[in-house]
C-alpha positions in Angstrom: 45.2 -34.9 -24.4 41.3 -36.0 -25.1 38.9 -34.3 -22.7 34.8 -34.3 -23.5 32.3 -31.3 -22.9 29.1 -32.2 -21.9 26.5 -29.0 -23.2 23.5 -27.9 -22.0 21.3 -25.1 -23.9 18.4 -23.5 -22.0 15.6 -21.3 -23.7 14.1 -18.5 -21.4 10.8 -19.8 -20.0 8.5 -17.4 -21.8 5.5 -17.7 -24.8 7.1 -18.3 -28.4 10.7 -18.3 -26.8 11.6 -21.3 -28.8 12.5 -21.9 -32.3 11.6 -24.8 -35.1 15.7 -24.2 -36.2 18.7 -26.4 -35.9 20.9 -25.1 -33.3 24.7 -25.4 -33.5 27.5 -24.7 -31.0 31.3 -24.3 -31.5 33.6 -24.1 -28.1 36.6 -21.5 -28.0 39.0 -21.9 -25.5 42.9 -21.2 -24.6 44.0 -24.0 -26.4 41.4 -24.0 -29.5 38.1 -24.7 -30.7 35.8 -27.4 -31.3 34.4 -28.6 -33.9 30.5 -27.3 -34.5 28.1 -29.4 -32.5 24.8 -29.8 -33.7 22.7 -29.9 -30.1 19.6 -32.6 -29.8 16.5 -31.8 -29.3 13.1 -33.9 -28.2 10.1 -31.2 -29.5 9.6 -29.8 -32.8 10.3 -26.3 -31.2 13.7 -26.5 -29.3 13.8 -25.5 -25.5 16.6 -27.7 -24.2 19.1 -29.3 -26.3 22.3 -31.2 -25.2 25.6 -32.4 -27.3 28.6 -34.3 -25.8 32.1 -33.2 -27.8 35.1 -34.9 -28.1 38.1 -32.5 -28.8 41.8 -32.0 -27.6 41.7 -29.9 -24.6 41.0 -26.6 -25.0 42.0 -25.1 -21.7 39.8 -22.3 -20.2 37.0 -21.5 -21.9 36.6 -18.2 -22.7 33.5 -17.8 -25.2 30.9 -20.1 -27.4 30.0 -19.6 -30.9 25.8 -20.2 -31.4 24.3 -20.4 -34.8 20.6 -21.7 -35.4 20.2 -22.6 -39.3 17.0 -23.8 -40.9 14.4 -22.6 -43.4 12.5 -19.7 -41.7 14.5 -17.2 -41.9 12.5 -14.2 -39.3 12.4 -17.3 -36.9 13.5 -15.7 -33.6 15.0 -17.9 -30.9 15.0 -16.6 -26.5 17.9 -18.6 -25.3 18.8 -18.3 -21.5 21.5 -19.9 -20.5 24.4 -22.3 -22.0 26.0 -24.5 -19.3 29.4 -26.9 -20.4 30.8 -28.8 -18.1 34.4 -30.2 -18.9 35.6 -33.5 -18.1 37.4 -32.6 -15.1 34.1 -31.2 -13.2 34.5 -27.6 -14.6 31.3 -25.7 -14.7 31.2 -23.3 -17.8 28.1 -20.9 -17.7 27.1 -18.5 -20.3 24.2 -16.1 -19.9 22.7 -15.0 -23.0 18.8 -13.8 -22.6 19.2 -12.2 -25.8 16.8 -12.5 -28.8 18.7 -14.4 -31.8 17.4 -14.0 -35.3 18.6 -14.7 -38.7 21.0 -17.5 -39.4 23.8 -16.2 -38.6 26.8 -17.0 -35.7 26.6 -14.9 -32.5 29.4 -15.1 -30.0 29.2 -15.2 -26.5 31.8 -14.8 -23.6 31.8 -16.9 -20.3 29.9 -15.3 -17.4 32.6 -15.3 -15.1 33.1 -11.4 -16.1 36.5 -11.4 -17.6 37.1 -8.1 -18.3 38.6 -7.1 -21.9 41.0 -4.8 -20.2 42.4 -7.6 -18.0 43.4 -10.1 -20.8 44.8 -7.4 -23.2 46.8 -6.6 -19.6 48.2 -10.3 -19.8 48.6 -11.5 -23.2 51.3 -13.7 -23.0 49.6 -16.3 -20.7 47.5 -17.2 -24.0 50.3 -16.6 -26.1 52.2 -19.5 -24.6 49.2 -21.8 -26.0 47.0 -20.5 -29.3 47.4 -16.8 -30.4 45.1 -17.7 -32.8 42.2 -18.3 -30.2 43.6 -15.4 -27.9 42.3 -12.8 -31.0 39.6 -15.2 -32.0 38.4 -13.5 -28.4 39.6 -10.4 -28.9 37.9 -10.6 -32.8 34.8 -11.8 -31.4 34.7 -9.4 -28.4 34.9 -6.4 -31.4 32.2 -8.5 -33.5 29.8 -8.2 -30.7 30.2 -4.2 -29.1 30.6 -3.2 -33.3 26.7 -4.8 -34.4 25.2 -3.6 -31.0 27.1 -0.4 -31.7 25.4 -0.6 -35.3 21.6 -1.7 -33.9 22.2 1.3 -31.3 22.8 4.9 -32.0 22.0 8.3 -30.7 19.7 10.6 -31.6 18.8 13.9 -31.1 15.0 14.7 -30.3 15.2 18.0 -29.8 18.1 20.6 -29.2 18.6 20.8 -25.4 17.3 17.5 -24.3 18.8 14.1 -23.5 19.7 12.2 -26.7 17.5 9.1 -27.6 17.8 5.9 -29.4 17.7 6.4 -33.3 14.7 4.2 -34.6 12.0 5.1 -36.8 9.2 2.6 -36.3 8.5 0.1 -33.2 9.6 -3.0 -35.1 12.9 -1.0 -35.8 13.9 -1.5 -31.7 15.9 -4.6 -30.9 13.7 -7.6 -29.8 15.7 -7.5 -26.6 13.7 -4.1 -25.5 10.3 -5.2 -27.0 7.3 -6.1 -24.4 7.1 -9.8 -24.2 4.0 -11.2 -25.1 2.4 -12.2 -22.0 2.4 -8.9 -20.6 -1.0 -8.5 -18.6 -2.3 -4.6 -18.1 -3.7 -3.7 -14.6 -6.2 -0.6 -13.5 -6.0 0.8 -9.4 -8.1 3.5 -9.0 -9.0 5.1 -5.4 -12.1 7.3 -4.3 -10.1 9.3 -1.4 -8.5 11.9 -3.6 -12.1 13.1 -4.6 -12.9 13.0 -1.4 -10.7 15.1 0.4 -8.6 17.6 -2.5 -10.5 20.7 -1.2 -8.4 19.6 2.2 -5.1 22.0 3.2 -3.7 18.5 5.0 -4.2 16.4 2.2 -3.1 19.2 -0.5 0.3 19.8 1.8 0.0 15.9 2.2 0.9 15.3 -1.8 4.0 17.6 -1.3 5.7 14.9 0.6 3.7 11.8 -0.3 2.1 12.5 -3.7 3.4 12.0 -7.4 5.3 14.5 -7.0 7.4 14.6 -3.5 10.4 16.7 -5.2 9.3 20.7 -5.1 9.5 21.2 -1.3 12.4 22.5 0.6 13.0 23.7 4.4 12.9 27.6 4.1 15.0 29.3 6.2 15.4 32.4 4.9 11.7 34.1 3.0 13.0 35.0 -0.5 12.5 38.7 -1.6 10.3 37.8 -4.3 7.9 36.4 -1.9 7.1 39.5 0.5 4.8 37.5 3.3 4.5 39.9 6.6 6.8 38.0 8.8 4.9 39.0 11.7 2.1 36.6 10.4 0.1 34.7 12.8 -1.3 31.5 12.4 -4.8 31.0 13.4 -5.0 30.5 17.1 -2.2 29.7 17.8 -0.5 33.3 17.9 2.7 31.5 16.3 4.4 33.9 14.2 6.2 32.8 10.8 9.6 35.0 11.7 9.7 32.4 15.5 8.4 29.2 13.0 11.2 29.8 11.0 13.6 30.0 13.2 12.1 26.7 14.8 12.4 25.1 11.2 9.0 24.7 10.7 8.2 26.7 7.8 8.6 25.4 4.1 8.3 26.1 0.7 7.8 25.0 -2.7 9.2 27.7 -6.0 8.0 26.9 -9.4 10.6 29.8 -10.8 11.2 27.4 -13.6 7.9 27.7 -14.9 8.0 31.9 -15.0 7.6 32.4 -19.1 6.7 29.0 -20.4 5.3 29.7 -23.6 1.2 28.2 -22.7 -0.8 26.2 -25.1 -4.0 26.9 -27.2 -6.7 23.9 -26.7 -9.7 23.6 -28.7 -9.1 27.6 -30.3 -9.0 29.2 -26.5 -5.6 30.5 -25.3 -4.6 28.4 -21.9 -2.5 29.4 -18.4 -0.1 28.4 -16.1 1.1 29.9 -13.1 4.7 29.9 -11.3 3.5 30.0 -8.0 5.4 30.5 -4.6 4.1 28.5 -1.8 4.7 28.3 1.9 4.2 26.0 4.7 4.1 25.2 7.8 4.5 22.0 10.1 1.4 22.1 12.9 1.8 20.4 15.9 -0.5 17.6 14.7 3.1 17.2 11.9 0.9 18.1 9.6 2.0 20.1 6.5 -0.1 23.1 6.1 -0.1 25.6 3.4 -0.1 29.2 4.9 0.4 31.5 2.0 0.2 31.4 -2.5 1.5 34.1 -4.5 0.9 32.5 -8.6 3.7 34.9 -10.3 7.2 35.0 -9.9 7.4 39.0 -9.7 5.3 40.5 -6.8 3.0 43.4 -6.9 -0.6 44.9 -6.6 -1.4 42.7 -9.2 -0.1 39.3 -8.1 -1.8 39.2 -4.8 -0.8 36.7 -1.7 -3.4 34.6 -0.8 -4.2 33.0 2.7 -6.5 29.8 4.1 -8.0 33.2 5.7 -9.5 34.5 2.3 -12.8 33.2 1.1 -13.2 29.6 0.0 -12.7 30.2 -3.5 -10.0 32.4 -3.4 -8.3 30.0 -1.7 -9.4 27.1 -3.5 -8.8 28.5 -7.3 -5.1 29.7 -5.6 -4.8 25.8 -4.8 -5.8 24.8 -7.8 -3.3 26.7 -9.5 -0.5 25.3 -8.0 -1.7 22.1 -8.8 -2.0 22.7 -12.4 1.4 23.9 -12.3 2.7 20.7 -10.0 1.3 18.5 -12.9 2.7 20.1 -16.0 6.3 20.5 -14.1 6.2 17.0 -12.7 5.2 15.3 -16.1 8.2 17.0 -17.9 10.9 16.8 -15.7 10.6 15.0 -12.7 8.5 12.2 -14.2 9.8 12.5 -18.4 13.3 14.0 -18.0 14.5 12.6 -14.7 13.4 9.1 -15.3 12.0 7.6 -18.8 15.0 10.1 -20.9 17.9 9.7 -18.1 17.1 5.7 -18.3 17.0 5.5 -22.2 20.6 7.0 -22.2 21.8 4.7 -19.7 20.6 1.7 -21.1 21.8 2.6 -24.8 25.0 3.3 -23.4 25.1 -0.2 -21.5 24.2 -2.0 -24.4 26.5 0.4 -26.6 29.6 -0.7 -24.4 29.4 -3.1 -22.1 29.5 -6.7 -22.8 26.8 -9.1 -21.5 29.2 -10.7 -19.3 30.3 -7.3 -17.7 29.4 -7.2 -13.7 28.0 -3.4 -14.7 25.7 -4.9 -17.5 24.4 -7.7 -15.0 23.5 -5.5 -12.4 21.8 -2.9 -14.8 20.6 -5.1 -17.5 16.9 -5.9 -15.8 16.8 -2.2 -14.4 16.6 -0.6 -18.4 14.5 -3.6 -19.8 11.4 -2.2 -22.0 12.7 1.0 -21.8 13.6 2.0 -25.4 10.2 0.6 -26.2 8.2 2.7 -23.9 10.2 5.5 -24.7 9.7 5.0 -28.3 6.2 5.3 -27.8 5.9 8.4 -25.8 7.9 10.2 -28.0 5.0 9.4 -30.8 1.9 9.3 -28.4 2.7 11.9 -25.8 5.1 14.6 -27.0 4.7 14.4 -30.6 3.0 17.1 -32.3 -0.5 15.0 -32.1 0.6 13.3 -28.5 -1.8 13.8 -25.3 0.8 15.8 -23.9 1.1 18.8 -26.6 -2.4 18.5 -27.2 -3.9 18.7 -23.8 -1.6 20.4 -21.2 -0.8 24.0 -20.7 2.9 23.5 -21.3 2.0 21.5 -24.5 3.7 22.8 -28.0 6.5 24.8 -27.5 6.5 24.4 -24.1 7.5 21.5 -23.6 10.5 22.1 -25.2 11.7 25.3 -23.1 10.7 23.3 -20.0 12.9 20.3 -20.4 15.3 22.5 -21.9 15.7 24.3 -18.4 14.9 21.0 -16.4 18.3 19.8 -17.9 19.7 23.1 -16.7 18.7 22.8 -13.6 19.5 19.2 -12.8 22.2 18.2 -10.6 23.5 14.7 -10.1 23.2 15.4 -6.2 19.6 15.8 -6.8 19.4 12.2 -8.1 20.7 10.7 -5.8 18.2 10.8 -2.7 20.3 11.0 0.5 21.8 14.0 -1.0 18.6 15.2 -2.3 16.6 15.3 0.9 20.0 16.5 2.7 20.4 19.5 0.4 16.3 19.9 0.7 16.6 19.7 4.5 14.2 17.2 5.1 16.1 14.9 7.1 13.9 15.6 10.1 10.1 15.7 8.8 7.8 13.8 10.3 5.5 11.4 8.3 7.7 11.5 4.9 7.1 8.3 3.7 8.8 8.9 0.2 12.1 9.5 1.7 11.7 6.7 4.6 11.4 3.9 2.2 13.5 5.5 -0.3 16.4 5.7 2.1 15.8 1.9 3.0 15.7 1.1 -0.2 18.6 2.7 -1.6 21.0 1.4 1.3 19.6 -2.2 1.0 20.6 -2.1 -2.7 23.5 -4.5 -2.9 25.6 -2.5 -5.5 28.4 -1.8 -3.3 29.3 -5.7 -2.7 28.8 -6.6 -6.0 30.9 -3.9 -7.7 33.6 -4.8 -4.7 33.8 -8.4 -5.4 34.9 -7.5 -9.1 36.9 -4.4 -8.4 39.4 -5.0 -5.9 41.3 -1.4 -6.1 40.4 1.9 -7.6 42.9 1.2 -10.5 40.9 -1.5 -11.8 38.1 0.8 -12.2 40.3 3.7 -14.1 41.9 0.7 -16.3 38.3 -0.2 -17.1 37.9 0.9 -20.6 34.7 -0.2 -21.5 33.5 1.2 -18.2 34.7 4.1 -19.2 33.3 4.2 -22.0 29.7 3.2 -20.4 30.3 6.6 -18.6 31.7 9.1 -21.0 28.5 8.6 -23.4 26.2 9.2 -20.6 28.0 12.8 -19.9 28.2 13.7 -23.5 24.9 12.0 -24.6 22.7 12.5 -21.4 24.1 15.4 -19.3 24.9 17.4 -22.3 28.4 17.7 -20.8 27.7 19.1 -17.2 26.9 18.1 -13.4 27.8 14.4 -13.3 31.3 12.6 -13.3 32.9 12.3 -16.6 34.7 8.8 -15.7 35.6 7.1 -12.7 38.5 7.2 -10.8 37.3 5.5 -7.5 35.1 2.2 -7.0 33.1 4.4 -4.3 32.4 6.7 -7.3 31.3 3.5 -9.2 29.2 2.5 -6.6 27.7 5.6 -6.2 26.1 6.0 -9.7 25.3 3.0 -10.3 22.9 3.0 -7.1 21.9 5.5 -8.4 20.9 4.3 -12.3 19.5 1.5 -10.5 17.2 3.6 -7.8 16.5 6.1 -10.6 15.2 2.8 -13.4 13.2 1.5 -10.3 12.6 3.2 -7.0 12.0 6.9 -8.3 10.2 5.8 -11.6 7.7 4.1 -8.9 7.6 7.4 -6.8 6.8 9.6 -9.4 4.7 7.6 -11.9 2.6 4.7 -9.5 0.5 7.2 -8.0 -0.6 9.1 -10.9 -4.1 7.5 -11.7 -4.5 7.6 -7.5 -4.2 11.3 -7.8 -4.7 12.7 -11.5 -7.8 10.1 -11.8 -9.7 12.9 -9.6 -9.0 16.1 -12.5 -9.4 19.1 -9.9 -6.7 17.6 -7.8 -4.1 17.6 -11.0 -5.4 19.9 -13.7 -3.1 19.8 -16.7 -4.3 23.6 -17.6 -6.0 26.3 -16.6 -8.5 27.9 -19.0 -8.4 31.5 -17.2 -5.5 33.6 -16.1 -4.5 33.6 -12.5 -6.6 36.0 -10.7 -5.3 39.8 -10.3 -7.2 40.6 -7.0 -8.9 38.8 -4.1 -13.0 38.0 -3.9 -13.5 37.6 -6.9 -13.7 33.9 -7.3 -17.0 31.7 -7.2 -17.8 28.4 -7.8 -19.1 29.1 -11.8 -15.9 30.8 -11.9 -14.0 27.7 -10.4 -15.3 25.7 -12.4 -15.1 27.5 -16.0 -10.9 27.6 -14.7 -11.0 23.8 -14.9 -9.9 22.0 -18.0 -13.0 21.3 -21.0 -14.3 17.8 -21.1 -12.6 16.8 -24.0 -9.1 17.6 -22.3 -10.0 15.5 -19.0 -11.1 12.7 -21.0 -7.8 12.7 -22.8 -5.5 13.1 -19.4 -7.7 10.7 -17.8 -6.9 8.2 -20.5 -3.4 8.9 -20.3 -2.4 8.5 -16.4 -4.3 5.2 -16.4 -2.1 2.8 -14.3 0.0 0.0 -16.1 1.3 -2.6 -14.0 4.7 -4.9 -15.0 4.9 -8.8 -14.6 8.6 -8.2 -12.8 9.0 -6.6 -9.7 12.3 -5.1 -7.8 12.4 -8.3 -5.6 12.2 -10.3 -8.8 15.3 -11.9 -10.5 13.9 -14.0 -13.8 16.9 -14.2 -15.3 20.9 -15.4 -13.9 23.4 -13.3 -15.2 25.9 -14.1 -12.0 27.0 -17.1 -12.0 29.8 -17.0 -8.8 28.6 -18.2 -5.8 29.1 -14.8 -3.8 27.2 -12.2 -6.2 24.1 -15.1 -6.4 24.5 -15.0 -2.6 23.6 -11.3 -2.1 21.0 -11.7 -4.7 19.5 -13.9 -2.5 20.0 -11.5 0.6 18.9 -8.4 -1.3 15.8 -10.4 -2.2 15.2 -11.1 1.9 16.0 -7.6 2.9 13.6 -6.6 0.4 10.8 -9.0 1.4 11.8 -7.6 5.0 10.9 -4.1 4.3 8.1 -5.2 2.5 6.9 -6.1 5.7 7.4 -3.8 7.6 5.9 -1.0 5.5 2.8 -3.0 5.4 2.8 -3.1 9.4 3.2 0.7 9.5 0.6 1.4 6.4 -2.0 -0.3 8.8 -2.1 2.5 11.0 -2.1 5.4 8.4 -5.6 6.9 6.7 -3.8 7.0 3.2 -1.4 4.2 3.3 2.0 5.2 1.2 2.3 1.9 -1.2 4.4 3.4 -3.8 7.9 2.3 -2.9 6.7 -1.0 -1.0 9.3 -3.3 -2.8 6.7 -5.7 -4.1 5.2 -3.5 -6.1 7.9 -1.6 -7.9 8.9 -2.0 -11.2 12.1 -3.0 -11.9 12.6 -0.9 -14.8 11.0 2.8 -17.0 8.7 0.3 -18.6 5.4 2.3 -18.3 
């Protein structure tokens, strides 16, 4: 029985997407294959091109052959989309958005999301017809994971840290995860950090709204270590910290990981960093106030506590401190480690094993765009042995290493996912914690459980998975160093769960930690990346010539300056450029994520009109979708 195909084939909508090549199509279905259609084409560079084939039936269609021949042979074609409609009103689409170079064949399967698992589960339905085309599928399926298997594969950076992507220049990273062209750089820059840093609101302010929103826990119980008279008053107020405590009120922040880091030498002169204690304390005004600093782990007539009570410099230089050590601990681990290295091995791991028609790889693919690239480069212009980072921070060199070494220690997959975070912090109840607000929102408005439900109808379908499995397993051994996060799923709530959280961690916390850092590093006293002095022994000392010959040289600022200098991406959270779903339901709560986030746009706008320092960062409009700065 005759039946005809009509074929469409889209190129992404992008600068030097197209290509001067003949492009070519063979159909693989059930019953066969087709013949190879040469697709025609109105301009010299091909965009669109359509064919109509003639050929027996081929029952379902379960994949499409492309190959693009012609002269140039490093001419690189951006296809989107291939659409084939049968003759009996069948819609076939295949999403590709996938760079093709070389002439060569490249196979792709039918966006419905057939999963591997599921046909080898049910052979004989194709047996009945072609078992020729049935491992034709399976063959091709193998072609496909085995040369992204080849184009991606681990490395190790250094002992102790996350693995990386193996690639020794920037041309060496697959075109897929290479900046497009058009991308367009933008600068933000505010005057109200330099304006109010010497501030105890503002500086308790940054603790919940600031780069940096992850040190700060409910204290119920004054660690040992930490020895402030609990019969402390508080200004006028005659509130004591033992009644404040019990109230809730008091909080603290304990840079313990920091106690030892090996410091840096910059410019010949030996550099500091403190592992300060510090505790605070809601007002009634809801403001958080800092009401005692201790800058070493170990406590003792040398390692005085200091109070807003002392004399201004005292205080301030005690201030400053903890600063210094909030911007070298935040860099490395909660900005570095917790987001640019934990989406690099998610993404290599999707592309590793996952097929582009895998409901996993849809939902994830736009969240680790650009990432290998970025990565790439901060490993060669940041924490390389001539990078801003080793040169000009006080946890530069060595360092660095022992700090992400006990980062990745320390890290807990509770403590990436944000409900459980600010649950295990306590902060469920603090006023004016705009971080976890919108983070909340935004994490329960992401649409990951009705996706992943649509597809996986029971919880054996996820443990019969094996490319899911797979997807997993290489992100404990490879990422997690074997510890703290699930090994494989058993459970499509345990699916759900991570993947929210790979997509809130490649989006929503990137934003959080990395958006504001020009807004609040741009002013250097507010986020010194050393300290050229040791941390003061006794009290009264401190002046302003002293304060200032603390504070990083010129040549360092310059350097950090340059460095945190905001970078702003084309595509946005609420932004979908590219159709990997092609079923009516999953495009349906695209469309309804898209409104709920345009909703909460709104309304964080409406509530950032009454506030002095308006808390932009997580505003869905302008958060990236993926580490790609």
């Amino acid at each position: 029985m005759k039946a005809e195909y009509q074929v469409t084939v889209y190129t992404q909508d992008m600068a030097y997407a197209g290509t001067k090549d003949d492009v070519y199509i063979t159909l693989v279905g059930k019953r066969g294959s087709s013949q190879h259609g040469k697709l025609g084409r109105n301009k010299f560079f091909f965009h669109r091109g359509d064919v109509s084939i003639d050929h027996m039936n081929l029952g379902e269609l379960l994949l499409i052959h492309l190959e693009k021949r012609g002269l140039v042979i490093k001419d690189s074609w951006l296809p989107a989309k291939v659409e084939v409609r049968s003759s009996n009103g069948k819609l076939y689409v295949f999403p590709i958005y996938h760079w093709l170079k070389g002439n060569k064949k490249h196979f792709f399967r039918e966006g419905a999301g057939l999963f591997l698992s599921h046909v080898l589960c049910c052979p004989h339905a194709v047996l009945q017809n072609d078992l020729t085309c049935f491992w034709a599928f399976l063959l091709s399926s193998q072609l496909c994971w085995t040369s992204r298997r080849r184009t991606l594969r681990w490395a190790v950076y250094k002992e102790g840290t996350p693995l990386c992507m193996k690639a020794n220049t920037l041309m060496s990273l697959p075109l897929d995860d290479r900046y497009p062209f058009t991308r367009d750089l933008e600068f933000v820059l505010s005057d109200y950090v330099m304006k109010h840093w010497r501030e105890d609101a503002f500086f308790g302010y940054q603790f919940l709204n600031g780069v940096n929103p992850m040190m700060i826990r409910r204290c119920k119980t004054l660690p040992s270590k930490f020895p402030v008279p609990s019969n402390m008053i508080f200004g006028k107020s005659w509130l004591t910290l033992r009644t404040e405590m019990k109230k809730g009120n008091i909080y603290l922040s304990d840079y313990n990981i920091l106690d030892g880091v090996e410091t840096n030498t910059i410019n010949g002169r030996k550099q500091f960093l403190a592992a300060p204690l510090v505790l605070f304390h809601k007002n009634k005004y809801n403001e958080m106030m800092p009401i005692a600093i201790q800058l070493k782990q170990k406590p003792g007539k040398d390692n005085p506590i200091f109070f807003p009570t002392d004399s201004e410099y005292d205080w301030l230089l005690a201030k400053t401190y903890v600063k210094s050590a909030d911007f070298n601990l935040h860099e490395l681990n909660f900005h570095l480690l917790r987001t640019h290295l934990l989406a690099e091995v998610f993404a290599v791991s999707l592309q590793r094993n996952l097929p582009r028609v895998h409901p996993v790889f849809k939902l994830l693919i736009r969240h680790t765009r650009y990432t290998l690239q970025i990565n790439f480069l901060a490993r060669n212009l940041l924490i390389s042995k001539i990078g801003t980072v080793t040169l000009y921070t006080a946890s530069g060199g060595k360092g660095i290493l022992t700090l992400l070494d006990r980062s990745v220690s320390s890290m807990t997959y509770r403590s990436l996912c944000i409900p459980d975070d600010i649950a295990d912090r306590g902060l469920e109840d603090v006023p004016n914690f705009y971080y976890r607000d919108d983070g909340l929102k935004l994490w329960n408005i992401m649409f990951v459980h009705d996706i992943l439900s649509f597809y996986y109808k029971n919880d054996g379908m996820v443990q019969n998975d094996a490319e899911l499995q797979n997807w997993i397993q290489e992100i404990f051994e490879n990422g997690f160093l074997r510890r703290r996060i699930p090994q494989k799923f058993t459970t499509v709530a345990e699916l759900v769960k991570f993947v929210t959280m790979v997509m809130f961690t490649c989006s929503a916390q990137h934003a959080a930690v990395n958006t504001g850092q020009y807004d609040l590093y741009g002013w250097m006293p507010n986020g010194p990346s050393t300290m050229q002095e040791p941390p003061p022994t006794q009290k009264g000392k401190a002046d302003e010539a002293s304060f200032l010959s603390t504070l990083p040289d010129v040549q360092t600022t310059v350097n950090i300056m340059a460095t945190v200098w905001l970078l702003s991406m084309e595509q946005y959270l609420h932004e979908f450029v590219e159709d990997h779903f092609i079923e009516d339901f999953p495009n349906h709560k695209v469309t309804v994520f898209q409104r709920e986030l345009k909703k909460l746009s709104k309304e964080i706008q409406k509530r950032n009109r009454d506030l002095e320092l308006p808390y932009t960062y997580l505003d869905p409009k302008l958060v990236e979708n993926s580490v790609a700065i």
